[in-house]
C-alpha positions in Angstrom: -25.1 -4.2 -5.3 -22.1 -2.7 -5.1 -18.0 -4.1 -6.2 -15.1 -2.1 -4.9 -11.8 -4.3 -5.5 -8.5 -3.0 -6.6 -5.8 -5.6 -7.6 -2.4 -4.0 -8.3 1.6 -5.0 -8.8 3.9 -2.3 -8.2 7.5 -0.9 -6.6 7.2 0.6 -3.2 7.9 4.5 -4.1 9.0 4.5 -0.6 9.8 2.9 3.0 6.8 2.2 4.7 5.7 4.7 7.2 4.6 3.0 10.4 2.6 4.5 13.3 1.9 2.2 15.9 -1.6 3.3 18.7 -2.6 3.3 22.2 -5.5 1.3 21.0 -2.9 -1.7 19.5 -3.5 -1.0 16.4 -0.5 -0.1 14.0 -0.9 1.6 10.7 1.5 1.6 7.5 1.3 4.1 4.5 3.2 3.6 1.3 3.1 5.0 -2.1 3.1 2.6 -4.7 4.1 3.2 -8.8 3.0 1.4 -11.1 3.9 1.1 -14.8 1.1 1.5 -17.7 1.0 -1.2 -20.4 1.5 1.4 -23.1 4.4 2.1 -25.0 4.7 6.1 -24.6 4.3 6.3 -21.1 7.4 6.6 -19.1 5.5 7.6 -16.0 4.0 5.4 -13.7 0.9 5.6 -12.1 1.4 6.6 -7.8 -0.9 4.8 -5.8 -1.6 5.7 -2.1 -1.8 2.8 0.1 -3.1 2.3 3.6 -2.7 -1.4 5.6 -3.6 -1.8 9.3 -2.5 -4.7 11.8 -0.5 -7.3 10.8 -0.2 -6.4 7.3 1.3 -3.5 8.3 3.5 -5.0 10.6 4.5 -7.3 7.5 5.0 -4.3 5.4 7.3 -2.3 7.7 9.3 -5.3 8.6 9.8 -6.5 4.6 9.0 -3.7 2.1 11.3 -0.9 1.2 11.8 1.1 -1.6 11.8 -0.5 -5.0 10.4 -3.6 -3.4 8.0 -5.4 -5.9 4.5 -6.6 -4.2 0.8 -7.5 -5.5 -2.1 -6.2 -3.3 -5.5 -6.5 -3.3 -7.7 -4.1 -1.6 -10.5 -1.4 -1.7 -10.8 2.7 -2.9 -11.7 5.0 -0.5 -11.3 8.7 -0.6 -10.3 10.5 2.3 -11.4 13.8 2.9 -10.1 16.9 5.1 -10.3 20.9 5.5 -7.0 22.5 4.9 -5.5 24.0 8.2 -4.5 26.9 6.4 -7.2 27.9 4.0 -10.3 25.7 5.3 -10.7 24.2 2.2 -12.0 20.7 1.5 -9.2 18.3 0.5 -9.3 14.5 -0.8 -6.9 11.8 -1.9 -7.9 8.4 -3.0 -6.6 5.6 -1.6 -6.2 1.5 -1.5 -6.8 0.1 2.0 -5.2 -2.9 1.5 -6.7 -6.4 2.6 -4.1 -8.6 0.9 -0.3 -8.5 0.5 2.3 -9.9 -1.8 5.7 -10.1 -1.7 7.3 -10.5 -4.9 10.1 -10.1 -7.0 13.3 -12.4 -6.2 15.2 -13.6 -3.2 17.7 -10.7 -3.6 15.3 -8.3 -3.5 13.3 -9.8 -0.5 14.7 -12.2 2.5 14.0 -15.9 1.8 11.5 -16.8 4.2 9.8 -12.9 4.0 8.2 -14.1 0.7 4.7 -15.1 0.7 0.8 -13.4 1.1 -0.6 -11.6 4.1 -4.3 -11.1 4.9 -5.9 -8.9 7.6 -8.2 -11.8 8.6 -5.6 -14.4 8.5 -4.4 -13.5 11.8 
C-alpha cells in the first residue's frame, strides 16, 4: 500500500507559466513559497508545482504572484540528462489535483474564489 498526498498553503513565487498543446491539453507551472512554522526561519520553503487542464486554465486566468492558494496534490520527481554535460538531473515536484484560491477579495476577483479539481470537469 502505498500514500502519496501533499497538502500545502502558499504565495505564488511567480505568474503562472502556461503552455497550451496540439493534443488540447494545457499545462501550468508555478513555484510556490511557503513559510515554516518556526520562529528563526525567515526563508520559505519553494515548491515546484505542475497542474494540467482546467486547473491550469484556472490558475493562469486567477493566480499571480503573491497570490495565496491551498493545493492538494502528489510528489513526483522528474528526471533528465543535462544537454550540456549528459548528466542525470531531478527536481521534485507537486502535480496538483486540487486548487484553492485564497486570501481576500482584494487579492483575488470576487467570483474567482473557490476550489478546482481535475475531475470536476
Amino acid at each position: 500500500m502505498g500514500l502519496n498526498v501533499v497538502n500545502l498553503v502558499g504565495r505564488a513565487g511567480a505568474d503562472p507559466e502556461i503552455r497550451y498543446f496540439d493534443s488540447g491539453k494545457v499545462l501550468c507551472r508555478l513555484p510556490l513559497a511557503v513559510d515554516r512554522r518556526t520562529r528563526n526561519s525567515d526563508q520559505p520553503d519553494w515548491f515546484n508545482l505542475e497542474m494540467w487542464d482546467k486547473t491550469a486554465e484556472i490558475a493562469g486566468n486567477y493566480i499571480r504572484k503573491g497570490s495565496l492558494i491551498g493545493i492538494q496534490g502528489s510528489l513526483k520527481i522528474e528526471t533528465w540528462s543535462d544537454r550540456n554535460t549528459g548528466a542525470s538531473r531531478s527536481r521534485p515536484t507537486i502535480r496538483v489535483d486540487r486548487l484553492e484560491l485564497l486570501g481576500s477579495k482584494r487579492d483575488n476577483d470576487a467570483g474567482a474564489l473557490g476550489s478546482y479539481q481535475d475531475n470536476e470537469f
